[in-house]
mmCIF file of the protein (N, C-alpha, C, O) and its ligand, coordinates in Angstrom:
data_MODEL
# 
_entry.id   MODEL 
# 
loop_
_entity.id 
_entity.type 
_entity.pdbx_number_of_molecules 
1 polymer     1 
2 non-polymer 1 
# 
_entity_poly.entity_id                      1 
_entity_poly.type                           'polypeptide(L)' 
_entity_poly.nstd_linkage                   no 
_entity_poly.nstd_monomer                   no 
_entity_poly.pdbx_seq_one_letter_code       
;(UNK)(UNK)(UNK)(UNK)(UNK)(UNK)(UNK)(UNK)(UNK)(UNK)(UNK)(UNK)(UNK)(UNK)(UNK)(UNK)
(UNK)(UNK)(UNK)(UNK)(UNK)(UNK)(UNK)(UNK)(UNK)(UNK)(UNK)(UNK)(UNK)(UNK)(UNK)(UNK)
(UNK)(UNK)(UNK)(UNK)(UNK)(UNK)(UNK)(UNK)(UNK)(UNK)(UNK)(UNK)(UNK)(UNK)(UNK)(UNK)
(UNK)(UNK)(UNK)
;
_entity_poly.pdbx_seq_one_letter_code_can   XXXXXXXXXXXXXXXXXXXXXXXXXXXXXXXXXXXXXXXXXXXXXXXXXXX 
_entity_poly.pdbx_strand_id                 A 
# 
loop_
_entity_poly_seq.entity_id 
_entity_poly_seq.num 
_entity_poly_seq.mon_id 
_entity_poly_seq.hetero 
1 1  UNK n 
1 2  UNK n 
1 3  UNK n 
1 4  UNK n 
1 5  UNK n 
1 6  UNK n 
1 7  UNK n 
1 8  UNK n 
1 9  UNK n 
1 10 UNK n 
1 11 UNK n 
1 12 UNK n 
1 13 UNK n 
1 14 UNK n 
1 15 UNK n 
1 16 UNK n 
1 17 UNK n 
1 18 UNK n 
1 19 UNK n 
1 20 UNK n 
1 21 UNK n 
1 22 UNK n 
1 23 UNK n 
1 24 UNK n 
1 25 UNK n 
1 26 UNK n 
1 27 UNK n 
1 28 UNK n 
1 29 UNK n 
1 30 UNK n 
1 31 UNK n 
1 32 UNK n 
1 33 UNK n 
1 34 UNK n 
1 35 UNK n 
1 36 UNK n 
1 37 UNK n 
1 38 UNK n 
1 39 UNK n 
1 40 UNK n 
1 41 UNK n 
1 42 UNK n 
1 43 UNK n 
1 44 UNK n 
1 45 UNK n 
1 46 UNK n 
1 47 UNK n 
1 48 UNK n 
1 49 UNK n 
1 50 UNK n 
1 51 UNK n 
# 
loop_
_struct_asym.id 
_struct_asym.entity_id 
A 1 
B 2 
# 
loop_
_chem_comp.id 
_chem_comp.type 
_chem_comp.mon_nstd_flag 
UNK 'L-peptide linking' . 
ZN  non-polymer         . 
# 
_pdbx_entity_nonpoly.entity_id   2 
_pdbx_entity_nonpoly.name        ? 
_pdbx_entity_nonpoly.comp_id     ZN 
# 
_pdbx_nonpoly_scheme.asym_id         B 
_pdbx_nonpoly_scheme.entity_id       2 
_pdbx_nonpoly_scheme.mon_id          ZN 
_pdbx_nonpoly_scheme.ndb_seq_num     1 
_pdbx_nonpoly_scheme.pdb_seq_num     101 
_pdbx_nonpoly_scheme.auth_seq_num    101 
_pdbx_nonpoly_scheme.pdb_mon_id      ZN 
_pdbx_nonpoly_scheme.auth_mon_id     ZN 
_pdbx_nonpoly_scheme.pdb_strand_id   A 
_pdbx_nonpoly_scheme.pdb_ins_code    . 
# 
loop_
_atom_site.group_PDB 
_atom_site.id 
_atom_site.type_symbol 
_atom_site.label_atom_id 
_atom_site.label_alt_id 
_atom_site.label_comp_id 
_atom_site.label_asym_id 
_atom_site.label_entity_id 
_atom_site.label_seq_id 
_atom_site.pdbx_PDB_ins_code 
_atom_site.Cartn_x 
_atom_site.Cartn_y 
_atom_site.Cartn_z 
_atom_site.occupancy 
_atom_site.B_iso_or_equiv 
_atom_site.pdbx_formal_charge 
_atom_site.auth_seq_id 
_atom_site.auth_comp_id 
_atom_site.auth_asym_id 
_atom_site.auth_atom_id 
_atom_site.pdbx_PDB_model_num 
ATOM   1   N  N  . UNK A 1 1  ? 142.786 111.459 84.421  1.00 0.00 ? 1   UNK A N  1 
ATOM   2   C  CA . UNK A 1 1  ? 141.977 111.467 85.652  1.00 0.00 ? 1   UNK A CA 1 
ATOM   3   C  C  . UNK A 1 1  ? 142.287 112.719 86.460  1.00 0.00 ? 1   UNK A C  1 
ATOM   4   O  O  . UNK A 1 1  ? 143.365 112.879 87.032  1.00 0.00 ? 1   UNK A O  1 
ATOM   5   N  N  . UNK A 1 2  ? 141.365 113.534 86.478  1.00 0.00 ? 2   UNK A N  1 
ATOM   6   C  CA . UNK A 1 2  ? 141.387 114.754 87.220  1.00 0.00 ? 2   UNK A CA 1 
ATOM   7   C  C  . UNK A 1 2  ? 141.756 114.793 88.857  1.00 0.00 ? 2   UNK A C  1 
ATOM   8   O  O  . UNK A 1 2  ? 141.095 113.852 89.297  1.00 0.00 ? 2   UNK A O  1 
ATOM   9   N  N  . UNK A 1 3  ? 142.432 115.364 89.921  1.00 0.00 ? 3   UNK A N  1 
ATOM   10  C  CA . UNK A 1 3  ? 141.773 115.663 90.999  1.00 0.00 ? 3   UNK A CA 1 
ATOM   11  C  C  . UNK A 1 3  ? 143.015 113.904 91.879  1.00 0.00 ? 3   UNK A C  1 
ATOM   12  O  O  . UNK A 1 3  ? 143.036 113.614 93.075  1.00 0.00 ? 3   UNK A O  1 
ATOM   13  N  N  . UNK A 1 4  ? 143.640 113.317 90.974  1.00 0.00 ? 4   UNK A N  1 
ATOM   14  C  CA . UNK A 1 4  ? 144.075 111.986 91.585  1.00 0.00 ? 4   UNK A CA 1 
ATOM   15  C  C  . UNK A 1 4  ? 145.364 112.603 92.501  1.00 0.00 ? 4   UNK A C  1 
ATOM   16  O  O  . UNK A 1 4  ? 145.521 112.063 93.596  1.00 0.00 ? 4   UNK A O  1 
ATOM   17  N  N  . UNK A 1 5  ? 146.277 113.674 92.140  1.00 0.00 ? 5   UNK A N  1 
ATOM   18  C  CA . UNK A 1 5  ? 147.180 114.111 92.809  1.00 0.00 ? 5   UNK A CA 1 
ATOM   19  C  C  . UNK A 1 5  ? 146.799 115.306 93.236  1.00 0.00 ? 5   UNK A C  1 
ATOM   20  O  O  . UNK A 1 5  ? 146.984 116.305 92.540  1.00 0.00 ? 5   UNK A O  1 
ATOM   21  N  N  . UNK A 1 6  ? 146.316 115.350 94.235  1.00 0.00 ? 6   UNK A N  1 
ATOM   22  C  CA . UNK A 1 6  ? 145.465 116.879 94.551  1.00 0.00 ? 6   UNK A CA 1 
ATOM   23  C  C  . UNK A 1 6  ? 146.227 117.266 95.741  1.00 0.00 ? 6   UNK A C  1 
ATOM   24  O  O  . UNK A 1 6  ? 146.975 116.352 96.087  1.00 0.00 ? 6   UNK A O  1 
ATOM   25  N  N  . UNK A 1 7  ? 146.286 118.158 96.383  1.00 0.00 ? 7   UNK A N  1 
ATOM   26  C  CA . UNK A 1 7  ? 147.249 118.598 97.167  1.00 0.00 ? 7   UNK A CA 1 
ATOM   27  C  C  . UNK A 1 7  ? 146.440 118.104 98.527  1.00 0.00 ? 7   UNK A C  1 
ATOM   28  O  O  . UNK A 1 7  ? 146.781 117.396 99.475  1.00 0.00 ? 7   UNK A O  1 
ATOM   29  N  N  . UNK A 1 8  ? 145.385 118.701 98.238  1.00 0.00 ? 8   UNK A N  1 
ATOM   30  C  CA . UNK A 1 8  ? 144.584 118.516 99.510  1.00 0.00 ? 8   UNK A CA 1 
ATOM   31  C  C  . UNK A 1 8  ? 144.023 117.261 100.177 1.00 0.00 ? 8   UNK A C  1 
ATOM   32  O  O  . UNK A 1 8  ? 143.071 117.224 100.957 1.00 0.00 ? 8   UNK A O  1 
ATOM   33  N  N  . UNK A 1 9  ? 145.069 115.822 99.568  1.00 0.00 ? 9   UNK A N  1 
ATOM   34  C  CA . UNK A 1 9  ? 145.048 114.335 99.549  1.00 0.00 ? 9   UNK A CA 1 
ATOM   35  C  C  . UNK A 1 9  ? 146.137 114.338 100.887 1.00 0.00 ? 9   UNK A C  1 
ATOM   36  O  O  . UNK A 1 9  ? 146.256 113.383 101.654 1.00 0.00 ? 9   UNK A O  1 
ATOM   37  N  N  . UNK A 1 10 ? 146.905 115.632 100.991 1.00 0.00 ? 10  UNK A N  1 
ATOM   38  C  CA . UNK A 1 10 ? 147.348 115.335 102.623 1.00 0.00 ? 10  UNK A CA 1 
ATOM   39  C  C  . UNK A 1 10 ? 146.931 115.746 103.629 1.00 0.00 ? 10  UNK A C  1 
ATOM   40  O  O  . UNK A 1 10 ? 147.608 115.818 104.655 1.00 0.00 ? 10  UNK A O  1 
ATOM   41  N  N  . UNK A 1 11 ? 145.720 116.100 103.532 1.00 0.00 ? 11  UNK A N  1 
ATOM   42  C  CA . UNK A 1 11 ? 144.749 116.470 104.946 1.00 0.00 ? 11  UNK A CA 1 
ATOM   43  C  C  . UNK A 1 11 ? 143.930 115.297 104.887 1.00 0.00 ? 11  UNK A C  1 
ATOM   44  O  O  . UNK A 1 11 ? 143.698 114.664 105.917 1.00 0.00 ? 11  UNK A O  1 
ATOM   45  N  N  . UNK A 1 12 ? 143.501 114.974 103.854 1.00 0.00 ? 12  UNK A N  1 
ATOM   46  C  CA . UNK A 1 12 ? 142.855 113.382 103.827 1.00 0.00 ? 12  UNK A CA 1 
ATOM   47  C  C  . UNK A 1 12 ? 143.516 112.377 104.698 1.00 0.00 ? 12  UNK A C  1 
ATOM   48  O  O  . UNK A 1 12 ? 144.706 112.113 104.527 1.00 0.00 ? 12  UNK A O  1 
ATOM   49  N  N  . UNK A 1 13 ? 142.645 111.668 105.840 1.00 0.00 ? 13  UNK A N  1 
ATOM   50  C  CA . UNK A 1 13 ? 143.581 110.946 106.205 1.00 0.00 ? 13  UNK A CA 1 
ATOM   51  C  C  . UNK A 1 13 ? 143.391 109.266 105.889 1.00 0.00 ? 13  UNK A C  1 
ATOM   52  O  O  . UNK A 1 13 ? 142.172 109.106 105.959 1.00 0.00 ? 13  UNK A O  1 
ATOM   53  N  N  . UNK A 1 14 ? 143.898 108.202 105.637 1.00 0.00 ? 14  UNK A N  1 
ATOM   54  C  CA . UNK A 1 14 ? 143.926 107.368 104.385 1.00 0.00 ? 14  UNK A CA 1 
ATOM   55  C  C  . UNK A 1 14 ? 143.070 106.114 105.668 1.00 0.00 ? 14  UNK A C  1 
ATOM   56  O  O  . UNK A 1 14 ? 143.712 105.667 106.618 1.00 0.00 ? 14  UNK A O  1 
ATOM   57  N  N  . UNK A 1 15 ? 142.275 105.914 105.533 1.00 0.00 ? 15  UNK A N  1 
ATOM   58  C  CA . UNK A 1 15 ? 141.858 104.736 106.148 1.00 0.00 ? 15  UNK A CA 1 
ATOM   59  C  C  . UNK A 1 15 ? 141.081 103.458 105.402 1.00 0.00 ? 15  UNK A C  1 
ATOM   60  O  O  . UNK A 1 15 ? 140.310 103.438 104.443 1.00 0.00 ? 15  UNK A O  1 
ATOM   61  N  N  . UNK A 1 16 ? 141.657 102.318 106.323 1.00 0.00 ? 16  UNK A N  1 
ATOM   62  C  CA . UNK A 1 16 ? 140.841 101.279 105.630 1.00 0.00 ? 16  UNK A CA 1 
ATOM   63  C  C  . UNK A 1 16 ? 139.271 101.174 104.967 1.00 0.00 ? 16  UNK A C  1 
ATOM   64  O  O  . UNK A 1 16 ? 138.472 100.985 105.884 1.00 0.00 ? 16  UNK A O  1 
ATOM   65  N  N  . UNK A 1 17 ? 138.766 101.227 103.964 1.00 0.00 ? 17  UNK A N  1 
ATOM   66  C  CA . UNK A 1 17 ? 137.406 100.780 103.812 1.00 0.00 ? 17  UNK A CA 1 
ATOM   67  C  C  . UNK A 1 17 ? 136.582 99.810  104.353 1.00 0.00 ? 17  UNK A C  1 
ATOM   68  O  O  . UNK A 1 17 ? 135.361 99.784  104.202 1.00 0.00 ? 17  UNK A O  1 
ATOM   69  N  N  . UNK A 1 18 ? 137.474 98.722  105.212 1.00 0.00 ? 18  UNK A N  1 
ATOM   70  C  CA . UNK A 1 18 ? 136.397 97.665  105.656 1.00 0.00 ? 18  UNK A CA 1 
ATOM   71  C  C  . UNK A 1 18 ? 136.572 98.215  106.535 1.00 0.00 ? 18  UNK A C  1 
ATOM   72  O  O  . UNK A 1 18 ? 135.660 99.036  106.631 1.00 0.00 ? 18  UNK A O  1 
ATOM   73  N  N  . UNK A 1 19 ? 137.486 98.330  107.628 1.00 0.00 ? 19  UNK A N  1 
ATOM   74  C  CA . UNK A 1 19 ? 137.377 98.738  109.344 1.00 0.00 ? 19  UNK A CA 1 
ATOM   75  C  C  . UNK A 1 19 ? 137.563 99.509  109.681 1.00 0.00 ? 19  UNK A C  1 
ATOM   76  O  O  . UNK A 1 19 ? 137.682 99.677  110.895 1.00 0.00 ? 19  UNK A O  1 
ATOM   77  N  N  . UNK A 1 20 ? 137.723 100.587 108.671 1.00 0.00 ? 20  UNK A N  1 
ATOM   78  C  CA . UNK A 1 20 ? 137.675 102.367 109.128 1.00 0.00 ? 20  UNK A CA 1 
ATOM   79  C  C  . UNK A 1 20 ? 139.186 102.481 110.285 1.00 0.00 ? 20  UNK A C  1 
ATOM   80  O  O  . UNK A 1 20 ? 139.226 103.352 111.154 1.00 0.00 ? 20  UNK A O  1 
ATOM   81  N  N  . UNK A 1 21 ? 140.179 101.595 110.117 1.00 0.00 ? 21  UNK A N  1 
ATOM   82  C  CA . UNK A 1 21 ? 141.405 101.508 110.475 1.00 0.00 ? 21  UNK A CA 1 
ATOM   83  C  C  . UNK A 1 21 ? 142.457 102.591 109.619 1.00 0.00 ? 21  UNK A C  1 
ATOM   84  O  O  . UNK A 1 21 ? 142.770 102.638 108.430 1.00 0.00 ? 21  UNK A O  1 
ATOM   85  N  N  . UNK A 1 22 ? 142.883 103.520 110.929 1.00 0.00 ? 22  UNK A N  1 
ATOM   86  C  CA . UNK A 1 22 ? 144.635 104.284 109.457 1.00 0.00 ? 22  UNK A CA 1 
ATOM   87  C  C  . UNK A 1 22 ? 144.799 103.277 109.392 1.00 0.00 ? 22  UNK A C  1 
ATOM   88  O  O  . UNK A 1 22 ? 144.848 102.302 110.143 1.00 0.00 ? 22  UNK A O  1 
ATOM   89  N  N  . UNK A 1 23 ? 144.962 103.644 107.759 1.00 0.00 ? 23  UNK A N  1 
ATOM   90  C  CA . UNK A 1 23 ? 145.710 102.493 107.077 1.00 0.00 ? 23  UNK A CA 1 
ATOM   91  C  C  . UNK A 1 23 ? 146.450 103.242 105.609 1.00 0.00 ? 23  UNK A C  1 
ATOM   92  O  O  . UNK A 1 23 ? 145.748 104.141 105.144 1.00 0.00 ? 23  UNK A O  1 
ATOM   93  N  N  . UNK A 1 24 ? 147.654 102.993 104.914 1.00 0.00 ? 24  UNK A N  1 
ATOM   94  C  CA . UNK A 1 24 ? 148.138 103.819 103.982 1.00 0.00 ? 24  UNK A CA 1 
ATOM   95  C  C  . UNK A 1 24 ? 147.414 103.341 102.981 1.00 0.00 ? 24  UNK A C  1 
ATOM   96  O  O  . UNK A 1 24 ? 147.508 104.128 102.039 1.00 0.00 ? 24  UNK A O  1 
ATOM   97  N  N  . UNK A 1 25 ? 146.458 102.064 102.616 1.00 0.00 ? 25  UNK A N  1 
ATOM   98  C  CA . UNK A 1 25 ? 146.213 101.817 101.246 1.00 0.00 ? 25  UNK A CA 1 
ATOM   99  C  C  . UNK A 1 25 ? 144.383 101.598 101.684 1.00 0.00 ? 25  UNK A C  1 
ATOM   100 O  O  . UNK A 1 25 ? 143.787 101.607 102.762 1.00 0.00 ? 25  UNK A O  1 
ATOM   101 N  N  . UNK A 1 26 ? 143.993 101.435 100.420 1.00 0.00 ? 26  UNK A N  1 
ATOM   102 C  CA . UNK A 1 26 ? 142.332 101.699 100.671 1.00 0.00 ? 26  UNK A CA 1 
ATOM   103 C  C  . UNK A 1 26 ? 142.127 100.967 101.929 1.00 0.00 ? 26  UNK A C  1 
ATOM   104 O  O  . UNK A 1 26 ? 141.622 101.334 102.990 1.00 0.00 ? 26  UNK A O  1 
ATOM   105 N  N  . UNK A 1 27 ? 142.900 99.271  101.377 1.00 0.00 ? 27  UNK A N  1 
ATOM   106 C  CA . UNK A 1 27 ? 142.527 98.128  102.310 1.00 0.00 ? 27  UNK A CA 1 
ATOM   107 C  C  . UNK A 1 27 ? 143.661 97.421  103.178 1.00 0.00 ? 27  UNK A C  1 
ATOM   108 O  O  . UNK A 1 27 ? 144.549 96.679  102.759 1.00 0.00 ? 27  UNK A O  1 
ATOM   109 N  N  . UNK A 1 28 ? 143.485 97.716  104.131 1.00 0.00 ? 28  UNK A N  1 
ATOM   110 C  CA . UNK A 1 28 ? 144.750 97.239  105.620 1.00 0.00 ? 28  UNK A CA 1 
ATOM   111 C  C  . UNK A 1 28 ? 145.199 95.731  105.114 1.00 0.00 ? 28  UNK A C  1 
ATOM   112 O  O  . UNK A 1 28 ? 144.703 95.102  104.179 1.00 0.00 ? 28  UNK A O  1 
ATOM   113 N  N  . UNK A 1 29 ? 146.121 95.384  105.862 1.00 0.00 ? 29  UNK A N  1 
ATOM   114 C  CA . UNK A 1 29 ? 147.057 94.211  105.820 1.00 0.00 ? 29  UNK A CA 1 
ATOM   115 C  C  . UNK A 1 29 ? 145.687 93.155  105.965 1.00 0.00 ? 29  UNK A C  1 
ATOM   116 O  O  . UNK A 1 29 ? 145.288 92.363  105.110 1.00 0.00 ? 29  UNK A O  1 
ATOM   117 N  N  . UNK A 1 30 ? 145.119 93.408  107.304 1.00 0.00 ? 30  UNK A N  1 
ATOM   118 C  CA . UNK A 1 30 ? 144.442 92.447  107.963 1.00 0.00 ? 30  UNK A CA 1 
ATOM   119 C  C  . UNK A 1 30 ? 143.450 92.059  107.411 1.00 0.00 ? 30  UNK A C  1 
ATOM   120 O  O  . UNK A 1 30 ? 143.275 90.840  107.398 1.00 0.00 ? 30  UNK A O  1 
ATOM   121 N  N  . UNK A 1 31 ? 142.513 92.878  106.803 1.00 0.00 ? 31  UNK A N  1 
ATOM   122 C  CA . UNK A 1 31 ? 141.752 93.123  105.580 1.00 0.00 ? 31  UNK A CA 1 
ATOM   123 C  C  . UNK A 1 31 ? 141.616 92.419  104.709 1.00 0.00 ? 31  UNK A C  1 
ATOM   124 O  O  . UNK A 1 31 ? 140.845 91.477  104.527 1.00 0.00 ? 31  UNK A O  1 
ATOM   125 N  N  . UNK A 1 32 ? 142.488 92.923  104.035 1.00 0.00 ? 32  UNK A N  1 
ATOM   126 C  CA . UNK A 1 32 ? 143.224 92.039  102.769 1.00 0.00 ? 32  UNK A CA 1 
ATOM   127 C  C  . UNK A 1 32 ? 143.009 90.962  102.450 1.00 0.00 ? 32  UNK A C  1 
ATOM   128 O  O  . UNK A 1 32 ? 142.414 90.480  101.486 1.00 0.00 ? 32  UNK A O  1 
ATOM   129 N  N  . UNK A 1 33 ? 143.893 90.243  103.926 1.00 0.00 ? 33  UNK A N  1 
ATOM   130 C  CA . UNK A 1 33 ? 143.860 88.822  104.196 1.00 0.00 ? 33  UNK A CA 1 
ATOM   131 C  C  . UNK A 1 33 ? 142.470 88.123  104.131 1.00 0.00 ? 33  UNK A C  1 
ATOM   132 O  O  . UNK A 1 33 ? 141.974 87.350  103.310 1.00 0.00 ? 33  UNK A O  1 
ATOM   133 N  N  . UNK A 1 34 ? 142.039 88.650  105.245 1.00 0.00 ? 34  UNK A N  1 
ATOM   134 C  CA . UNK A 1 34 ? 140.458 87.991  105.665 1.00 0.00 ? 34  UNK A CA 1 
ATOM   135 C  C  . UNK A 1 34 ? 139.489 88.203  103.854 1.00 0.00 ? 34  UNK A C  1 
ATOM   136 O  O  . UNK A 1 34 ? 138.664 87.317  103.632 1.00 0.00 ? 34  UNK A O  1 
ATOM   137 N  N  . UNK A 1 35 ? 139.619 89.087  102.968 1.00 0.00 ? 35  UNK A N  1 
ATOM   138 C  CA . UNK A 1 35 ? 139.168 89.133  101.661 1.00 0.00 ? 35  UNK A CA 1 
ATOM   139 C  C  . UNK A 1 35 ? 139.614 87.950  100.991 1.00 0.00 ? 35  UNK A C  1 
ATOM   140 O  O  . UNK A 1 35 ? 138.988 87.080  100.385 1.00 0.00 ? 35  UNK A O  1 
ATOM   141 N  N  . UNK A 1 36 ? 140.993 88.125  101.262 1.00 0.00 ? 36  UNK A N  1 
ATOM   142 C  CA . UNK A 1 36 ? 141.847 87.022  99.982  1.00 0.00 ? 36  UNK A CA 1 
ATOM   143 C  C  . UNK A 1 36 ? 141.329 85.527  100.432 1.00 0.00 ? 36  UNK A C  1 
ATOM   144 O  O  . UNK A 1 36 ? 141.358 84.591  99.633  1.00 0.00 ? 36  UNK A O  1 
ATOM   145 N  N  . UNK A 1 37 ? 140.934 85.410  101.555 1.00 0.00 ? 37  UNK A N  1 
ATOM   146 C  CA . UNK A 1 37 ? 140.450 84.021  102.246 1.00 0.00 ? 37  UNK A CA 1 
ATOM   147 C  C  . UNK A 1 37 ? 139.416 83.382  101.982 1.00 0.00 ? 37  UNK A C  1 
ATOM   148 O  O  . UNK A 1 37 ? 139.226 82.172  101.857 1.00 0.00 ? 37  UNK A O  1 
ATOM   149 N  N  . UNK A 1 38 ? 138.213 84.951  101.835 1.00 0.00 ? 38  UNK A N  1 
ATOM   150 C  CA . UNK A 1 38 ? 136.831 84.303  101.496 1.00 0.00 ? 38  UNK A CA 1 
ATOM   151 C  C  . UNK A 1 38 ? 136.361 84.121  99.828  1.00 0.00 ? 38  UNK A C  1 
ATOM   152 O  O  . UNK A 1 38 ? 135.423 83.628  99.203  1.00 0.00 ? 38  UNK A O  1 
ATOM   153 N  N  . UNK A 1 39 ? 138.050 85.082  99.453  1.00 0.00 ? 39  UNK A N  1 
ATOM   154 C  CA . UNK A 1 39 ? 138.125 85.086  97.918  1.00 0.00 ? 39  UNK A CA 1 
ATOM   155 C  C  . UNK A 1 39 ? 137.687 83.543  97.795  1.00 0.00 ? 39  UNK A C  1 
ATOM   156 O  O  . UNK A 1 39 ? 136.663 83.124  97.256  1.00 0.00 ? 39  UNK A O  1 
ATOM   157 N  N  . UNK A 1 40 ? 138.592 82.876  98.353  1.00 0.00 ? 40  UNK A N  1 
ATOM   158 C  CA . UNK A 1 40 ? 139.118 81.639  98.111  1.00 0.00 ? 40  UNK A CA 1 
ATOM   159 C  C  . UNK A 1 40 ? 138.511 80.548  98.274  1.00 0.00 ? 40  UNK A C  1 
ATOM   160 O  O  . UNK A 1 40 ? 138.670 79.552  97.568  1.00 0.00 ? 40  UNK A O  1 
ATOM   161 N  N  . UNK A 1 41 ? 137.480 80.685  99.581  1.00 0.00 ? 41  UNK A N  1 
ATOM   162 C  CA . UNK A 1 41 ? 136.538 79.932  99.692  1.00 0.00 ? 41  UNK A CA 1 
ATOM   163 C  C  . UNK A 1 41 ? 135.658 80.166  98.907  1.00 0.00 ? 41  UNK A C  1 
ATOM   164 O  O  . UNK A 1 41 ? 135.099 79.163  98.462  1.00 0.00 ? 41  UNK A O  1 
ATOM   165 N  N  . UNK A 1 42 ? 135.223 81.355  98.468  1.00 0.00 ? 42  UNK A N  1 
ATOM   166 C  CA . UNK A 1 42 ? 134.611 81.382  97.257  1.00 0.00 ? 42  UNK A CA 1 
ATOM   167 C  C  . UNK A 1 42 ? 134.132 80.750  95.728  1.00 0.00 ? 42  UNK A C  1 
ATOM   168 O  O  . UNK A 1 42 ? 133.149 80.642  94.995  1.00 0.00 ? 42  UNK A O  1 
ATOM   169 N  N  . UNK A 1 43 ? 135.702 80.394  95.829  1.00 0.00 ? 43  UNK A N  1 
ATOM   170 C  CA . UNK A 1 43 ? 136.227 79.753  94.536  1.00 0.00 ? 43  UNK A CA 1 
ATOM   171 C  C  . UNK A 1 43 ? 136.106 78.666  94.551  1.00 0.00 ? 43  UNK A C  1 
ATOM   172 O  O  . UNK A 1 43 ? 135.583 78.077  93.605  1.00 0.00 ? 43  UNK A O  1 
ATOM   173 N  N  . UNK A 1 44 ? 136.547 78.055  95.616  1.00 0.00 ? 44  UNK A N  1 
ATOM   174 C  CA . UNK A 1 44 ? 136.219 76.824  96.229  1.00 0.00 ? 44  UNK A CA 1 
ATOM   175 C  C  . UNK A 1 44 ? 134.906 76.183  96.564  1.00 0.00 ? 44  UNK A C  1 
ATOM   176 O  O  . UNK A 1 44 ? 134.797 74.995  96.866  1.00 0.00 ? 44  UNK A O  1 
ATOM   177 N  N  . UNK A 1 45 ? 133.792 77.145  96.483  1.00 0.00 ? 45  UNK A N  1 
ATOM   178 C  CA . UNK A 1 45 ? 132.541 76.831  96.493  1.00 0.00 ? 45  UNK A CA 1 
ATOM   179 C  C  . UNK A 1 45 ? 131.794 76.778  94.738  1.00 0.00 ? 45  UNK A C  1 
ATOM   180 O  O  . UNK A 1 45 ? 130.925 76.005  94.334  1.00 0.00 ? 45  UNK A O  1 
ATOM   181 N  N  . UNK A 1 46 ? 132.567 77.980  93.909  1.00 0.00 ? 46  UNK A N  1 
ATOM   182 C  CA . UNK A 1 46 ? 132.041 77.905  92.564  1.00 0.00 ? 46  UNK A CA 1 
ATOM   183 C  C  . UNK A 1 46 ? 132.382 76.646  92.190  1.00 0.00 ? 46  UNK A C  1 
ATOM   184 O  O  . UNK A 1 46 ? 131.431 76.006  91.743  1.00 0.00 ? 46  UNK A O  1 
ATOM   185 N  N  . UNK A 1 47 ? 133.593 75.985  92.229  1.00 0.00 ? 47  UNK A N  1 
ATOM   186 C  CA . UNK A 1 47 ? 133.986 74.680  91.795  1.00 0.00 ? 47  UNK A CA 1 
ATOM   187 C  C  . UNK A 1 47 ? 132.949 73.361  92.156  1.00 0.00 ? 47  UNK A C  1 
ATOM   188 O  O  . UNK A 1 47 ? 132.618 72.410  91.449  1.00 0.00 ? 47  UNK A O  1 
ATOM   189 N  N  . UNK A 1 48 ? 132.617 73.684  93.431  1.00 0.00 ? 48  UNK A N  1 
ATOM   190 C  CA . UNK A 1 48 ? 132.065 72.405  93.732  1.00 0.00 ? 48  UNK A CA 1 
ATOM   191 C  C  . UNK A 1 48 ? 131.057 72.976  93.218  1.00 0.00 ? 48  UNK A C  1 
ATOM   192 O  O  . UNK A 1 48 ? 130.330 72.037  92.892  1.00 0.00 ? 48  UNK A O  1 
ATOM   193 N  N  . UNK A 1 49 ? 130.624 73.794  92.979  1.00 0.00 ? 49  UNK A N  1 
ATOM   194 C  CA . UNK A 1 49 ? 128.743 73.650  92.172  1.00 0.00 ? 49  UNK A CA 1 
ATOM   195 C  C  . UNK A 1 49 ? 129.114 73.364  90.544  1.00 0.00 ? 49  UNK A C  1 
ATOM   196 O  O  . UNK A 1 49 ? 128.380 72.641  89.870  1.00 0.00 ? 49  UNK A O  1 
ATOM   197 N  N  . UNK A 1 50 ? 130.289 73.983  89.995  1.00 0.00 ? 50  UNK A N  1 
ATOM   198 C  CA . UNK A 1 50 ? 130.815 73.483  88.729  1.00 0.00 ? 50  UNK A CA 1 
ATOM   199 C  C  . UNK A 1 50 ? 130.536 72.010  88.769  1.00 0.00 ? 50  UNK A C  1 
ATOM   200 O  O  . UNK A 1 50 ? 129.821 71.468  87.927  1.00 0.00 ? 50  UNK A O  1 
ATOM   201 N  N  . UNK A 1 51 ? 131.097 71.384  89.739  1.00 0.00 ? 51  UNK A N  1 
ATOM   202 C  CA . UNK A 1 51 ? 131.370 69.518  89.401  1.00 0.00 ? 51  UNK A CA 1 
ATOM   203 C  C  . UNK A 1 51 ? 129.938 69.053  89.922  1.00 0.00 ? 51  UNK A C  1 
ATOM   204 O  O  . UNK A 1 51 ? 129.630 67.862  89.901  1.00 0.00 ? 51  UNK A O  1 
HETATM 205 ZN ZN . ZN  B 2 .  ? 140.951 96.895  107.639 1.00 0.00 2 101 ZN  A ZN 1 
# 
């Protein structure tokens, strides 16, 4: 993968993708969470249409 350690990745400054928050990783703590939640309800909804 070309271009992944590029120098010019420290003028980049790293912010969240959902809330446009600095953040060091694509997706913030808070983020995350609120994803991993609706992951879940998610899942929790495929099931009940499964049964
Ligand atoms: Zn965020």
């Amino acid at each position: 993968m070309p271009g992944t350690d590029n120098k010019d990745n420290k003028e980049k400054k790293h912010v969240c993708s959902i809330c446009g928050k600095p953040s060091d990783m694509t997706i913030c703590h808070a983020c995350e969470d609120k994803i991993r939640g609706e992951a879940v309800e998610k899942k929790h909804d495929a099931e009940k249409i499964k049964k």
